[in-house]
C-alpha positions as CSV (number, residue, x, y, z in Angstrom):
1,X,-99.6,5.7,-108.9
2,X,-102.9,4.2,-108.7
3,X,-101.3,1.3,-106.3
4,X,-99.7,4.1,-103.6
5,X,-103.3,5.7,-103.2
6,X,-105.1,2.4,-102.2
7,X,-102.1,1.4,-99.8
8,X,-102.4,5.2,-98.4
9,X,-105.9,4.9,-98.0
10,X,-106.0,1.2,-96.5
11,X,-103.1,2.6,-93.6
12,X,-105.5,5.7,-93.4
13,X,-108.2,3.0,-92.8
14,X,-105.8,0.9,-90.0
15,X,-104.8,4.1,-88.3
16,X,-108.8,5.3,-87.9
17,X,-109.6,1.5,-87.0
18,X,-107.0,1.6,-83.9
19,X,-107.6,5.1,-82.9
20,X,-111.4,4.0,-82.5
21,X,-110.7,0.7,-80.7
22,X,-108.4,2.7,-78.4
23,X,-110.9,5.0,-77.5
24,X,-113.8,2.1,-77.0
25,X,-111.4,0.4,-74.9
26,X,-110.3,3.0,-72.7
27,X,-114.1,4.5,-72.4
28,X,-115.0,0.6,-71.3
29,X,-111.9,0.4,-69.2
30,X,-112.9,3.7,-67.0
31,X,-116.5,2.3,-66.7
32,X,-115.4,-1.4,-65.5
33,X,-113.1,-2.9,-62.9
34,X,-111.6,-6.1,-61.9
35,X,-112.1,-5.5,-58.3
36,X,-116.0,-5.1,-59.4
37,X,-115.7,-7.7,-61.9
38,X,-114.5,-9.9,-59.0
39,X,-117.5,-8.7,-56.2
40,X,-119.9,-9.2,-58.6
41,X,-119.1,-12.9,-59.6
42,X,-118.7,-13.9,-55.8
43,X,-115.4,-15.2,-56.1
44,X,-112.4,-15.5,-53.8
45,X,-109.7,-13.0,-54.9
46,X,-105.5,-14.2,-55.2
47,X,-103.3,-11.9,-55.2
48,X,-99.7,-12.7,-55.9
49,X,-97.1,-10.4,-54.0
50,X,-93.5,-10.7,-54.4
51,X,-90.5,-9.1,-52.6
52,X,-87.2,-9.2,-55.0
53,X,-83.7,-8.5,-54.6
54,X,-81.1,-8.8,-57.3
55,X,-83.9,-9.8,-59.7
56,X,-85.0,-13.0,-57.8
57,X,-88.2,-13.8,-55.3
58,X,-86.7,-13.2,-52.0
59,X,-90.2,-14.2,-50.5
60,X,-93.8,-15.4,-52.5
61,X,-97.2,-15.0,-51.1
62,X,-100.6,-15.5,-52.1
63,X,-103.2,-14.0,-50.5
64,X,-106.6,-15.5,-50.8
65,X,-110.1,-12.9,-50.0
66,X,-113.4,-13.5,-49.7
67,X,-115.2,-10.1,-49.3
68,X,-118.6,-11.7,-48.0
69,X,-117.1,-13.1,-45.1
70,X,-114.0,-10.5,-44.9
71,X,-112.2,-13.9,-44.1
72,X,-108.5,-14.2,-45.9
73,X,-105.6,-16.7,-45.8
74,X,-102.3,-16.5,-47.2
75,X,-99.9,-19.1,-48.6
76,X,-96.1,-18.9,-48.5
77,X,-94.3,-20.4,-51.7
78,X,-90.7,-20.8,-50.9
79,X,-88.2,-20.4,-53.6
80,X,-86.3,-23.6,-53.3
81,X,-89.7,-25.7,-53.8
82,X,-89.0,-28.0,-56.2
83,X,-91.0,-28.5,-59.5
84,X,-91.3,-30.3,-62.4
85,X,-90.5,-27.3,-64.8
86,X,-92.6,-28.0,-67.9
87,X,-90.6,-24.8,-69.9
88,X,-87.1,-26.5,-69.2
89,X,-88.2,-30.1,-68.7
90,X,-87.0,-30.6,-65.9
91,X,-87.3,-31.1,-61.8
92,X,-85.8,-27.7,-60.5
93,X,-86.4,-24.4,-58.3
94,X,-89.9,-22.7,-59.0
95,X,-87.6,-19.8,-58.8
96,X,-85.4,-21.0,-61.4
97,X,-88.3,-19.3,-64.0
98,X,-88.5,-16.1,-62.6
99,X,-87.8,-13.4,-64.7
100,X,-88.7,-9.4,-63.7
101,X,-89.9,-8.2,-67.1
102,X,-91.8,-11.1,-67.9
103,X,-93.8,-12.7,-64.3
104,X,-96.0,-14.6,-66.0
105,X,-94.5,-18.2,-65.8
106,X,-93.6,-17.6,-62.2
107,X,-97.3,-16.8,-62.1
108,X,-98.1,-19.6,-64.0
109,X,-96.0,-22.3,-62.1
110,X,-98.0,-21.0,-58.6
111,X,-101.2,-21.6,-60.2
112,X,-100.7,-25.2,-61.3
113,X,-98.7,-25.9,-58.0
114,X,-102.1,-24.2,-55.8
115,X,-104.7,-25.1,-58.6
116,X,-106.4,-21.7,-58.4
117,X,-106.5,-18.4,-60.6
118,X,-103.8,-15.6,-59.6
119,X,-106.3,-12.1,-60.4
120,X,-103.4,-9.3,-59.7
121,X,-100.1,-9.5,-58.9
122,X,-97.6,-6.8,-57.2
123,X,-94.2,-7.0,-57.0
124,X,-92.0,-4.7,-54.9
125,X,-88.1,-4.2,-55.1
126,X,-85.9,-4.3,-51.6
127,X,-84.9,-0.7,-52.5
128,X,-88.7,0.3,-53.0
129,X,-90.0,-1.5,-50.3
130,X,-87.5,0.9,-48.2
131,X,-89.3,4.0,-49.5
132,X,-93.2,1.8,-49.0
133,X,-92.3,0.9,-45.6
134,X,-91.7,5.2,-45.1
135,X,-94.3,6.3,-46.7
136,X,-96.6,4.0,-44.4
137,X,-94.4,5.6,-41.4
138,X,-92.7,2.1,-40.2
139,X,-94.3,-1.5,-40.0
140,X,-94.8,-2.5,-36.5
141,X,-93.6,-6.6,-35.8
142,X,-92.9,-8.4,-32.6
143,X,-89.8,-10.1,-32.9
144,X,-89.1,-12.9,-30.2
145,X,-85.7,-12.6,-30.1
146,X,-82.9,-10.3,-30.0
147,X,-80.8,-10.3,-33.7
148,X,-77.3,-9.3,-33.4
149,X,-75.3,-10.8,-36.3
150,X,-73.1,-10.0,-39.1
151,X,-73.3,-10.7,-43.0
152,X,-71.2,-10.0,-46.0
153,X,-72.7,-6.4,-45.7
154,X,-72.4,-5.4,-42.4
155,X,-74.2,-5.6,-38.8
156,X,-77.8,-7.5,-38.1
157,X,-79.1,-6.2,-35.0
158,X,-82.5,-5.7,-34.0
159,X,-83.8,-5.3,-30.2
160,X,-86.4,-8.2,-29.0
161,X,-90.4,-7.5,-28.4
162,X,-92.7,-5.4,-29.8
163,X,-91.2,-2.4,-32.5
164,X,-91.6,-0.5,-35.4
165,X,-89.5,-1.0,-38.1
166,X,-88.6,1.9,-40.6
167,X,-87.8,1.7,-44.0
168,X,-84.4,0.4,-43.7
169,X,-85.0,-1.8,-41.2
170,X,-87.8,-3.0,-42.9
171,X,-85.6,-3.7,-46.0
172,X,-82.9,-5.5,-44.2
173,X,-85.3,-7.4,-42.1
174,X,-87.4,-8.8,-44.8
175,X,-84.5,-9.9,-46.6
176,X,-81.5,-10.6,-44.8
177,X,-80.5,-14.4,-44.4
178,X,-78.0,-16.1,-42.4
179,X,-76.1,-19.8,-42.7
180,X,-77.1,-20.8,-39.1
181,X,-80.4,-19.5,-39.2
182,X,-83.1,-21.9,-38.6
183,X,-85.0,-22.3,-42.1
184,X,-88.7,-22.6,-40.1
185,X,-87.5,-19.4,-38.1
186,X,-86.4,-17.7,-41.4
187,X,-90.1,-18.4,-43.4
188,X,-91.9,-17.3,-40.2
189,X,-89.9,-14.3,-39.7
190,X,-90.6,-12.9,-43.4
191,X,-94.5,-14.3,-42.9
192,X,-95.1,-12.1,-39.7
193,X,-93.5,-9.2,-41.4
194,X,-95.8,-9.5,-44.6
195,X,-98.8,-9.7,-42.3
196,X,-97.3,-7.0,-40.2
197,X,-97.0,-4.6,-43.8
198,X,-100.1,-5.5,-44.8
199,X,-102.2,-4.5,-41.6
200,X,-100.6,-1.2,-41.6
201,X,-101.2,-0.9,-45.6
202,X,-105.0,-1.6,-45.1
203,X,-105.0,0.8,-41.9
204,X,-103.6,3.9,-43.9
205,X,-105.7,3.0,-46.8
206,X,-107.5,6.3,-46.6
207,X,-104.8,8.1,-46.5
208,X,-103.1,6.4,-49.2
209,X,-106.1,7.4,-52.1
210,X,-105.7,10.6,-51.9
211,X,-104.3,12.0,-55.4
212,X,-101.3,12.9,-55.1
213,X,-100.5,10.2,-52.4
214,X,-102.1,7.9,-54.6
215,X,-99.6,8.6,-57.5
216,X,-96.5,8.5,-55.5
217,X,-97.9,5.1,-53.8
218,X,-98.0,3.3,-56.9
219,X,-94.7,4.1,-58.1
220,X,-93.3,1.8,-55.7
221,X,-94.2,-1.3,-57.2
222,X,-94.0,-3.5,-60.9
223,X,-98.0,-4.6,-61.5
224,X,-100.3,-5.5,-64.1
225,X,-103.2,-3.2,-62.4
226,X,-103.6,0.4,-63.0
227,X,-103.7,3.0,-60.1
228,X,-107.3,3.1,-60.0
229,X,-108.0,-0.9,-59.7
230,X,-105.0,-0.9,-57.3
231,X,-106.8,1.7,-54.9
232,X,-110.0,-0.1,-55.2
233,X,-108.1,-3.8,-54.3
234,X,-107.3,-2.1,-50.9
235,X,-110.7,-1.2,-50.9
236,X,-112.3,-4.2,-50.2
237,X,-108.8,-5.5,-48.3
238,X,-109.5,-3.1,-46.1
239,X,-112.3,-5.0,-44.2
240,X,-110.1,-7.7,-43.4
241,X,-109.6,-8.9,-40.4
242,X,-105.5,-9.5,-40.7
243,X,-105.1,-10.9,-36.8
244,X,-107.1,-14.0,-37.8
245,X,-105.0,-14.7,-41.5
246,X,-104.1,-18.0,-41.8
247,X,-100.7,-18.2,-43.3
248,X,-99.7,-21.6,-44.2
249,X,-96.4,-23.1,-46.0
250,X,-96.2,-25.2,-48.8
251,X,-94.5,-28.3,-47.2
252,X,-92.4,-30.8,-48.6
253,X,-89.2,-33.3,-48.2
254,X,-85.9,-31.8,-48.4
255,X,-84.1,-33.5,-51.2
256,X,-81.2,-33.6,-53.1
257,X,-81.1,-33.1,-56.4
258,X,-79.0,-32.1,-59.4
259,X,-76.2,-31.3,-56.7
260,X,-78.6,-28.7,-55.0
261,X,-81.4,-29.3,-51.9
262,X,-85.1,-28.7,-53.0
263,X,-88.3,-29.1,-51.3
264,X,-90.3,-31.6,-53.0
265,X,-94.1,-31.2,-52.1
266,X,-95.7,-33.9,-50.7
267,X,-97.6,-36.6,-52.1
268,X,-96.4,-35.2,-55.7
269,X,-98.1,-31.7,-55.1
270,X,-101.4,-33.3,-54.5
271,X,-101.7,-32.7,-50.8
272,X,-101.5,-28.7,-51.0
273,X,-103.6,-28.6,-53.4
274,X,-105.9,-30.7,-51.1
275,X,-105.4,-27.8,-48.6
276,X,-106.2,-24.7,-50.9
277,X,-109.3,-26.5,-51.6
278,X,-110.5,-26.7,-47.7
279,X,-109.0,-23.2,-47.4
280,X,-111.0,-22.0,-50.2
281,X,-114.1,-23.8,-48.5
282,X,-113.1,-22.3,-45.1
283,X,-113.1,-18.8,-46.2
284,X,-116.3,-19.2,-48.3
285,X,-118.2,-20.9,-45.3
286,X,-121.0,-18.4,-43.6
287,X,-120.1,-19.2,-39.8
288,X,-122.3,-17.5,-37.4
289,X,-120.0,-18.1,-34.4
290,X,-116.3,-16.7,-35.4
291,X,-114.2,-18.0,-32.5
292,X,-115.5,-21.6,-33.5
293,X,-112.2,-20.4,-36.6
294,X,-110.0,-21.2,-33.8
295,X,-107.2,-24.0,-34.2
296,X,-107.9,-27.0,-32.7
297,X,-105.0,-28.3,-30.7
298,X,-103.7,-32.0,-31.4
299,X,-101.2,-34.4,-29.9
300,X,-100.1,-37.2,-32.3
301,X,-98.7,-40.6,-31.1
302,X,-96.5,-42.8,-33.3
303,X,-97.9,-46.9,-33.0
304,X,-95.7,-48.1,-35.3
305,X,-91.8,-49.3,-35.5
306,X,-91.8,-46.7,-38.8
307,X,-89.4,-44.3,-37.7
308,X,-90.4,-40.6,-38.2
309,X,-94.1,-41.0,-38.8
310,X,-95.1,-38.9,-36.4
311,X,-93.4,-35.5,-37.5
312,X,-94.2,-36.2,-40.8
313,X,-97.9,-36.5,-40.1
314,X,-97.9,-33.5,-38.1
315,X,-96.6,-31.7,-41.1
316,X,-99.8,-33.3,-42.7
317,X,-102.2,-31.6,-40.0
318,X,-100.1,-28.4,-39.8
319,X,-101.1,-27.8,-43.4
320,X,-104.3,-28.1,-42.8
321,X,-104.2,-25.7,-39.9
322,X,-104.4,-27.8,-36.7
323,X,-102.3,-26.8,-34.1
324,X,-99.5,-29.8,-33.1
325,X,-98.7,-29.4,-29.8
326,X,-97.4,-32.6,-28.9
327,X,-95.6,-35.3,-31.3
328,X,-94.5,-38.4,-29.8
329,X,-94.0,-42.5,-29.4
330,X,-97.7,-44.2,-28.0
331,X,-97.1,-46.8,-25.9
332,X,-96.5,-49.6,-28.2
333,X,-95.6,-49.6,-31.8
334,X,-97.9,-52.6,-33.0
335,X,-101.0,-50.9,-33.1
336,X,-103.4,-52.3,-36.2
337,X,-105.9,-49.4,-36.6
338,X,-104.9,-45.7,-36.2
339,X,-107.5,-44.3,-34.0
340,X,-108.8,-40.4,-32.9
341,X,-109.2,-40.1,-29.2
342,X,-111.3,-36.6,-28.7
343,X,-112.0,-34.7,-25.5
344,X,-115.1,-32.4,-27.3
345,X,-118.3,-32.2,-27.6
346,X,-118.2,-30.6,-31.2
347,X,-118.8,-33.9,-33.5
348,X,-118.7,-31.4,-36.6
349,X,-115.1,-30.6,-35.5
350,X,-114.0,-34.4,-35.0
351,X,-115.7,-35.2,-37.9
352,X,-113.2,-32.7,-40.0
353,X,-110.4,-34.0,-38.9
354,X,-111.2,-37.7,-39.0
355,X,-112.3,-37.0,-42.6
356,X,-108.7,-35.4,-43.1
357,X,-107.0,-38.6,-42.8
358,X,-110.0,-40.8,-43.9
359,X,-109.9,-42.5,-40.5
360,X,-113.8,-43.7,-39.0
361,X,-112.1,-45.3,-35.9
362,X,-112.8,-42.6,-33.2
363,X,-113.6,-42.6,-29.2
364,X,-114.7,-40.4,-27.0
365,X,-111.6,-40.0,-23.9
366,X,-112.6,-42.5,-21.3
367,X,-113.8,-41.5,-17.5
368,X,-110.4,-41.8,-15.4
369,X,-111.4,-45.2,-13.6
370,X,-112.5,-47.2,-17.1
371,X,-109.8,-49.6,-18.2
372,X,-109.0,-50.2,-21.3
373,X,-106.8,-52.3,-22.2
374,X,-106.6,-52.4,-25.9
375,X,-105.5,-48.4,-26.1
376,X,-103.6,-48.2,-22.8
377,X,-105.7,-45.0,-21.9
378,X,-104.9,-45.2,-18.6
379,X,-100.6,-44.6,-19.3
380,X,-101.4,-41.0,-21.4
381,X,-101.8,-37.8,-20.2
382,X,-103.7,-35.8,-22.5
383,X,-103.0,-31.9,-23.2
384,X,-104.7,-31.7,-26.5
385,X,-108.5,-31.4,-27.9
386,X,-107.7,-34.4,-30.3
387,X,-105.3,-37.4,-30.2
388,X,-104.2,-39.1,-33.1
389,X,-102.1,-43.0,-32.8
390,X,-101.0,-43.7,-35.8
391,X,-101.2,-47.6,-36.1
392,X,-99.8,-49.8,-39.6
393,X,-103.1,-48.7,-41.2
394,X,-101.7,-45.1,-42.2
395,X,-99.7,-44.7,-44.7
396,X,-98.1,-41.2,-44.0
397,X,-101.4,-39.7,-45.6
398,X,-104.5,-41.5,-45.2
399,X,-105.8,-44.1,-43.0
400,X,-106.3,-47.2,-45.6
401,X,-108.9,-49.7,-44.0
402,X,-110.8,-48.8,-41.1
């Protein structure tokens, strides 16, 4: 008898003990926020957004804030990148560890593969994307070219130029894919409509905080935040300036493996995580002068016999958002030293992009009657801000003696 009171009175105890942390940690909960936890330590924000169908990541996005300078950029994880899956040991899909009711080592495997924190994460459904895209009354996209195609279930046909999509447009849009569709095409198809939904998100954002909008809102998705911290997120997102979002790709080679074609990053993961870093520092960067943000245009010249070097260097640059506009053979192919031929008068700029690829050998462009033998100036005609001949000091990444 004696033993049943103390074990009553010790759960008595445990019950009062929970009931009182319960209460301290929902009083602290309605006085604090991650968004304001986040603001007041000065810190970029990431927030991971997913669009699923059938239970797997149809398309993977972070995006990357900086309130003080309203700047953001976003980074596109496709689901066939391939991985060295520490949970299964080995190389496969990041994909392959997704799981709906437990995100967190899908989350997990983005951080160690960008080498940042992931703060929220939202996920949204095909079938509840329908209802989001609705509720923000359509998502307005330009789409280049006319779609008229047919998949296992049914027609694929949207008009070219600028329209609004509704929700089940939307739906099929962001989602659909086709065997002849160009993969690049595909990615930057699903990237401008996730830029697209998120400008009209943050333009409604008023709207949306109302409470019973609010409550309805945040049924549509599967996230970690509560309706309040959610509301606040879009907030701040709201200051964003979403026609200047860098959106990038995490690049790679296409290869086979285990019987299936993956996307290995380059330079073993190393070089994107080389890219969030100047990301990060672009977005943290005070810059007085805004349109000095602009991409700086680049034509790049393979001086070597190595076959390919060119492309796969402009996938280097791409990454770290220069514009490529021009990829092609120089004039000879046994050039020693890679060199930067620049047409600015912007040495900070130069000096970033020779500092990209390590590479110290750099000349102004020449007045049209100089000769120069060495480069063959005189045979190019230059389109670009910035010229880049590879010669047999590159190695695909860096320049290795200058």
């Amino acid at each position: 008898m004696r033993i049943k009171i103390n074990a009553s009175f010790l759960l008595l105890v445990l019950i009062i003990v929970l009931l009182v942390t319960g209460i301290i940690l929902a009083v602290y909960s309605l006085r604090t926020n991650p968004v304001d936890d986040a603001l007041s330590a000065n810190r970029v924000i990431n927030m991971l957004f997913v669009i699923e169908d059938e239970k797997k990541p149809v398309s993977t996005y972070v995006l990357m804030y900086y309130p003080p300078t309203k700047r953001a950029a976003v980074f596109d994880i496709p689901g066939e990148l391939g991985l060295l899956i520490s949970r299964i040991n080995r190389v496969d899909r990041i994909d392959r560890v997704y799981d709906p009711s437990r995100i967190g080592s899908y989350e997990n495997e983005i951080e160690q593969l960008l080498s940042i924190d992931i703060n929220f994460t939202i996920v949204v459904t095909k079938e509840k994307l329908v209802s989001l895209v609705d509720f923000l009354e359509g998502v307005r996209i330009f789409i280049p070219s006319p779609v008229s195609q047919r998949d296992d279930s049914g027609f694929i046909m949207f008009p070219s130029g600028m329209t609004v999509l509704d929700g089940d447009k939307a739906g099929v849009y962001a989602t659909y894919s086709l065997p002849d569709e160009d993969r690049e095409m595909e990615m930057f198809r699903r990237q401008r409509f996730f830029i697209g939904l998120l400008d009209r998100w943050i333009r409604v954002n008023d709207t949306l905080k109302t409470p019973q909008a609010a409550k309805f809102y945040y049924s549509f998705f599967r996230t970690g935040m509560n309706q309040r911290t959610l509301i606040r997120l879009f907030d701040e997102f709201a200051y964003m300036d979403t026609g200047r979002i860098n959106i990038q790709s995490v690049m790679g080679n296409l290869r086979e493996v285990s019987g299936q074609m993956l996307v290995i990053p380059h330079w073993d993961g190393n070089l994107v995580k080389e890219v969030v870093r100047q990301t990060l520092g672009t977005l943290t960067r005070q810059i007085e002068d805004p349109f000095n943000e602009r991409s700086i245009t680049v034509e790049v010249l393979n001086g070597t016999a190595v076959n390919g070097l060119a492309g796969r260097t402009a996938e280097v640059l791409r990454s770290f958002g220069y514009d490529v506009i021009s990829i092609a053979n120089a004039d000879r192919t046994d050039y020693e030293r890679t060199v930067i031929i620049h047409r600015s008068d912007d040495e900070n700029m130069v000096k970033a992009f020779a500092d990209v690829i390590r590479c110290t050998n750099i000349r102004h462009e020449l007045a049209a009657n100089d000769q120069d033998t060495e480069f063959g100036l005189e045979d190019f005609e230059y389109k670009a801000e910035l010229t880049l001949i590879i010669g047999r000091n590159f190695n695909g990444r860096y320049v290795t003696e200058n």
